[in-house]
C-alpha positions as CSV (number, residue, x, y, z in Angstrom):
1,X,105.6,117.3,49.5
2,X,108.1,115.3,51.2
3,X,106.6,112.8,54.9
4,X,110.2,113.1,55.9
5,X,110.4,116.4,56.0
6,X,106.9,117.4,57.1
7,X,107.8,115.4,60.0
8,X,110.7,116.9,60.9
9,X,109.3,120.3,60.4
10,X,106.2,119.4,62.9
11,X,108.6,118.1,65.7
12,X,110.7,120.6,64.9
13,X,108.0,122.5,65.9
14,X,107.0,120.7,69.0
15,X,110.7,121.5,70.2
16,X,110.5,124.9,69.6
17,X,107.1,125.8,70.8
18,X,108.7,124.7,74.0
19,X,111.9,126.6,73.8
20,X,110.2,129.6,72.8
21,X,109.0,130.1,76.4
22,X,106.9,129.0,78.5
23,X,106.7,132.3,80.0
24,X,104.6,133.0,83.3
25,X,105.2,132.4,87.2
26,X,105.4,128.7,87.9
27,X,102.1,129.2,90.1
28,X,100.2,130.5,86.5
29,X,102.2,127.4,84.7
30,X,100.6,124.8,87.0
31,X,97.2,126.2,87.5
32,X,97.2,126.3,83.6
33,X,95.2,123.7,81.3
34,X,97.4,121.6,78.8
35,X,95.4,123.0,75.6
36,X,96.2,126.1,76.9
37,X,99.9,126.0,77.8
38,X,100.3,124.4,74.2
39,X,99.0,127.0,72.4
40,X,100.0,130.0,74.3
41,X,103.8,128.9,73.8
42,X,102.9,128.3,70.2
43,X,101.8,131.8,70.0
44,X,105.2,132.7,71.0
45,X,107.1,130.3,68.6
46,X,107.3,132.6,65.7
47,X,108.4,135.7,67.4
48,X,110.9,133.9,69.1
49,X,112.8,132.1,65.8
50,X,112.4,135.6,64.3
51,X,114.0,137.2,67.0
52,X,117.1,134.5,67.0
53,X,119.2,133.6,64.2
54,X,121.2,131.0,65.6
55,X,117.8,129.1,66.5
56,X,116.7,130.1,63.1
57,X,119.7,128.8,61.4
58,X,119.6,125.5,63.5
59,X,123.0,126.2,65.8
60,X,123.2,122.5,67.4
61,X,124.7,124.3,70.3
62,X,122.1,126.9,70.6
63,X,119.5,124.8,70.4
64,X,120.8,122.6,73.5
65,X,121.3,125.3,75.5
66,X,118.0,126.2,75.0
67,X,117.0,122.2,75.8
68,X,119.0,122.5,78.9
69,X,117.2,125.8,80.3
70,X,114.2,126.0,78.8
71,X,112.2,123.0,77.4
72,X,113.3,120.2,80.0
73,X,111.7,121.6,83.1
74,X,108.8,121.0,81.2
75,X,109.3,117.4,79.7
76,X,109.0,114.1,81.4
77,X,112.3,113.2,79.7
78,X,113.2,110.4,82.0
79,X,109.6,108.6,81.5
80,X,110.2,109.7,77.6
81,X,113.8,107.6,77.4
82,X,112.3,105.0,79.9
83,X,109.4,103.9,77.5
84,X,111.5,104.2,74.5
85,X,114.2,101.9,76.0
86,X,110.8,99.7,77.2
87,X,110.9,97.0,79.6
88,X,115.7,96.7,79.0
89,X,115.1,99.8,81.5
90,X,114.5,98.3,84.2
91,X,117.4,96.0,83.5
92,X,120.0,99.3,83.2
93,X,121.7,100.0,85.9
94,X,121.9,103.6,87.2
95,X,124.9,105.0,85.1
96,X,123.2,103.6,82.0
97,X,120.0,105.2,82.8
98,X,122.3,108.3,82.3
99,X,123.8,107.7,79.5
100,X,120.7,106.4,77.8
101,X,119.1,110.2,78.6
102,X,122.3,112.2,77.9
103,X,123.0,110.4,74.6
104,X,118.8,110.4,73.7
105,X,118.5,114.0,74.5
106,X,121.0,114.9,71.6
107,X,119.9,112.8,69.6
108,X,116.2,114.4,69.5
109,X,117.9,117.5,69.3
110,X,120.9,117.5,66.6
111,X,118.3,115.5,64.1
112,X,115.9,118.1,64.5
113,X,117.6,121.2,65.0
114,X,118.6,121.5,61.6
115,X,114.5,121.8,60.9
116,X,114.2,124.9,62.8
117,X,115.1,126.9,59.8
118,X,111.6,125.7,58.2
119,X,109.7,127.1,61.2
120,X,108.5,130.5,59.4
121,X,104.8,131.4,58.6
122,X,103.3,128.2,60.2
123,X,100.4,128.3,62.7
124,X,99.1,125.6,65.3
125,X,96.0,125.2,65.5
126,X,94.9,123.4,68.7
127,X,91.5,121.2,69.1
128,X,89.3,121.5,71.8
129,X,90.4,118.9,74.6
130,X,88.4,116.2,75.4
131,X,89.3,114.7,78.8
132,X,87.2,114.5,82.0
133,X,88.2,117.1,84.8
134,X,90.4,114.5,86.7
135,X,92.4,112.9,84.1
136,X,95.9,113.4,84.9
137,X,97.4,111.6,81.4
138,X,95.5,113.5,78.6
139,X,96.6,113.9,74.8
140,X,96.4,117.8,73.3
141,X,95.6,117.1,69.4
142,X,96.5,119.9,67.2
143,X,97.2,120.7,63.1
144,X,100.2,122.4,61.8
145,X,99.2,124.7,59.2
146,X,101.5,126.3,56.5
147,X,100.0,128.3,53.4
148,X,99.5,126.1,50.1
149,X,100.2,123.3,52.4
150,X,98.0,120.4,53.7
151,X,97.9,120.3,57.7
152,X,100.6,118.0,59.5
153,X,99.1,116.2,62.6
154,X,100.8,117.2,66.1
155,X,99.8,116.0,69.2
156,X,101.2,115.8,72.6
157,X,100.6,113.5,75.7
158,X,101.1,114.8,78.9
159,X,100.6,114.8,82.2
160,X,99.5,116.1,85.7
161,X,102.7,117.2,87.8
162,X,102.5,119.1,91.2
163,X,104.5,121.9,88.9
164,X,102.2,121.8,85.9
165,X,101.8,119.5,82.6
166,X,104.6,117.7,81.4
167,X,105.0,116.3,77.7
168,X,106.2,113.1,77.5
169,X,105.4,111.7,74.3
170,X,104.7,113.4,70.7
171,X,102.6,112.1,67.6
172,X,103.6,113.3,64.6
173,X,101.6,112.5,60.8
174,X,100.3,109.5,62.9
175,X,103.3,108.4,64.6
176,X,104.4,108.3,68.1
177,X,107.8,109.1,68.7
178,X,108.3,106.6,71.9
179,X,106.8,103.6,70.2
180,X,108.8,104.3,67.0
181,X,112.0,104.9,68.9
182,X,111.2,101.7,71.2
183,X,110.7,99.1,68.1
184,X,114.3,100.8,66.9
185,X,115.8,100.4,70.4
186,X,114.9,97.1,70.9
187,X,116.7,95.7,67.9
188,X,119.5,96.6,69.0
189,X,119.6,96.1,72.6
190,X,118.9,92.2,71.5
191,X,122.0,92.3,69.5
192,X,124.2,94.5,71.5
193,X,122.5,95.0,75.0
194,X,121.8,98.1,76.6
195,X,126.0,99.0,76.4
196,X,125.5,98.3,72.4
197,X,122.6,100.8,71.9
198,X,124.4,103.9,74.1
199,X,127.3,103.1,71.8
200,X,124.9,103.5,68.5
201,X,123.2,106.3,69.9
202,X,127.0,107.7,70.5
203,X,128.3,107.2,67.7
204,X,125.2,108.4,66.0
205,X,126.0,111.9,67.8
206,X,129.4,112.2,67.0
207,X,128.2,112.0,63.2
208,X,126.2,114.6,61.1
209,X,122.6,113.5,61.8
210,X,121.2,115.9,59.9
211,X,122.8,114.0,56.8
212,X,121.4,110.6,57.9
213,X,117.8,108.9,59.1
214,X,118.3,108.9,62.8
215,X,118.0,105.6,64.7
216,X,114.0,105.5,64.5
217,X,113.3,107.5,61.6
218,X,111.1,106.6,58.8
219,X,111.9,107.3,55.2
């Protein structure tokens, strides 16, 4: 059984539990507990790539759209860029800042679209949550579980917004994707600067990155 791909598969997975939904009235959204909002949207994952073959089939552009309407309302994706770019962020000016996100965003989501076509008969389980009732940062630990297959690791931290929980960092087989992509970053914002990595991360895009390891990935 192939790391690589496992991984892919569970974030994979993590993206598309949160395009397949969220469903519910904001009010219900932010009154709801994180455990709970994971695996209710989970519930909905399978129905949801059954129901559309471009998302099945890993459409880039599909998927983005998707990003755009559906999963970023409920991300923290400017603290998720910010802590993968580490302390260079406060050093980027406003227009980088921008960039960084833009060019990030597609990143995450043309390497990992193309492993939406391996979401079929899996199941997340989520564990019981153990955080006092006024913690506002709190990690949701689950197992992704496909027949004849051993259980890939998935967890989420979020946190407490006046519109509900927000995910803004994902653990997958072990490994958080911030610090990975922040060790990555760094490297090259010491040889390039912050210009040098939005170039990377550009040119990165513009290729196939379903063919290559993605800046951060490991083999």
């Amino acid at each position: 059984m192939s790391v690589v791909i496992d991984r892919r598969t569970a974030l994979a997975w993590a993206v598309a539990s949160s395009l397949a939904g969220f469903a519910g009235s904001a009010m219900a959204q932010a009154s709801e507990s994180p455990e709970v909002l994971i695996q209710r949207v989970a519930a909905e994952l399978i129905e949801a790539v059954k129901s559309d073959a471009a998302l099945r089939n890993g459409d880039t552009g599909r998927v983005i759209a998707l990003v755009d309407n559906r999963l970023l309302p409920h991300v923290n994706f400017t603290r998720m860029t910010a802590s993968s770019v580490g302390r260079f962020w406060r050093q980027a000016t406003p227009e980088q800042k921008q960039k960084l996100q833009a060019e990030f965003k597609t990143l995450l989501v043309r390497t990992y679209s193309g492993a939406l076509s391996q979401v079929k008969d899996q199941t997340l389980v989520v564990k019981p949550l153990r955080a006092n009732p006024g913690d506002t940062e709190v990690i949701v630990r689950s197992e992704l579980r496909t027949p004849g297959r051993d259980p890939v690791q998935l967890d989420y931290r979020v946190e407490k917004t006046e519109t509900g929980w927000k995910v803004y960092d994902l653990n997958v087989l072990g490994v958080w994707l911030v610090e990975t992509y922040r060790g990555q970053f760094a490297q090259e914002i010491n040889a390039k600067g912050l210009d040098g990595l939005i170039a990377a991360l550009a040119q990165r895009n513009r290729g196939n990155a379903t063919e290559k390891p993605p800046i951060g990935s490991k083999s």
